[in-house]
C-alpha positions as CSV (number, residue, x, y, z in Angstrom):
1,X,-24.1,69.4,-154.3
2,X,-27.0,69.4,-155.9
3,X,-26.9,70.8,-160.2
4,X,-30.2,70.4,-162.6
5,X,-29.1,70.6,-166.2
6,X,-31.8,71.2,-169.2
7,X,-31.7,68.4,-171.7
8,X,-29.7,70.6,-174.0
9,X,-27.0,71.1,-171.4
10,X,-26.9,67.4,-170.7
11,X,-26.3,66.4,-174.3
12,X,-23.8,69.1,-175.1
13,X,-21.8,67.7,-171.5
14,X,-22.6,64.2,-172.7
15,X,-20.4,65.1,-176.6
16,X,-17.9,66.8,-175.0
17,X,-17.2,63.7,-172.5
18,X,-17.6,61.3,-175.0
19,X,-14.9,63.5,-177.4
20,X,-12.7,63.3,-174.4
21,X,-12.3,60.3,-173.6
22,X,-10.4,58.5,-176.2
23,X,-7.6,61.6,-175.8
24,X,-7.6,60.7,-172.2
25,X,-7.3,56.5,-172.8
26,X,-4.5,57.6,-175.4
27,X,-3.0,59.6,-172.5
28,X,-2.8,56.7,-170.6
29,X,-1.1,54.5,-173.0
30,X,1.5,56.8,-174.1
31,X,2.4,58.2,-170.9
32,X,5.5,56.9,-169.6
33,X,5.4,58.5,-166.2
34,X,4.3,55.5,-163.9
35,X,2.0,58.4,-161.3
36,X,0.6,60.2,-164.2
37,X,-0.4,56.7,-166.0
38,X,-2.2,55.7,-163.1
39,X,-3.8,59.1,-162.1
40,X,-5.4,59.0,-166.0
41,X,-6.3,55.6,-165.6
42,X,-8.3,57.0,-162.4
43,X,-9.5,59.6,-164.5
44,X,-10.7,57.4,-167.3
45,X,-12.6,55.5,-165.1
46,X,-14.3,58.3,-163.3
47,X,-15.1,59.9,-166.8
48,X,-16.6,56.3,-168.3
49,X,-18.9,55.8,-165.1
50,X,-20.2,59.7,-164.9
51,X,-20.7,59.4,-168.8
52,X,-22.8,56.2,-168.6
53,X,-24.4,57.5,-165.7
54,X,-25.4,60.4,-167.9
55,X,-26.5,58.4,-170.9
56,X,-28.9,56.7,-168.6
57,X,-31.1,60.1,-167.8
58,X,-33.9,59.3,-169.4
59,X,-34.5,56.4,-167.4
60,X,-33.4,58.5,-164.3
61,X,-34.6,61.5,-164.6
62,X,-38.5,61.5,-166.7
63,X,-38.6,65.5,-166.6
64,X,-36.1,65.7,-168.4
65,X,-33.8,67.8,-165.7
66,X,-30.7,65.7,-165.0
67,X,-30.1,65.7,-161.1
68,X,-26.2,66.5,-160.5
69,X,-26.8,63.3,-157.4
70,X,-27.5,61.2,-160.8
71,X,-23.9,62.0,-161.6
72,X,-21.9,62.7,-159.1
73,X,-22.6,59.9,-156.1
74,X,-19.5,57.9,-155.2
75,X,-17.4,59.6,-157.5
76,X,-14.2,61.5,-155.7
77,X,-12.2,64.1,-157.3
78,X,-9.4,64.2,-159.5
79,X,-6.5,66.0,-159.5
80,X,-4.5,66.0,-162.7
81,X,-0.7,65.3,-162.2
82,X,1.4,68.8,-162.9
């Protein structure tokens, strides 16, 4: 998969990660459900690396295009609990 993203798109997708993630690490301590708990701790984690690997663009990525490979390598999908 390849996705180039302007520097405006890249900082809106870096505030809307960075507003998400304390309601997801909340999610994870007030969940009781042991599955769910541990499928949002997955997620947290996925969403920490993928937003530090988008704060680091600028040393990635000079044009100023952020290469979807500069976000997405080793990460795996997540599927929330229903």
């Amino acid at each position: 998969m390849h996705l180039e993203l302007s520097e405006e798109e890249a900082s809106f997708l870096e505030r809307v990660m960075s507003g998400y993630l304390p309601a997801l690490r909340e999610l994870v301590y007030k969940t009781e459900n042991y599955d769910w708990r541990q499928q949002y701790k997955r997620d947290e984690q996925l969403l920490a690396a993928l937003l530090e690997r988008l704060r680091s663009r600028g040393r990635e990525a000079p044009g100023g295009d952020v290469p979807a490979e500069a976000l997405l390598t080793d990460v795996g999908p997540s599927i929330a609990p229903s």
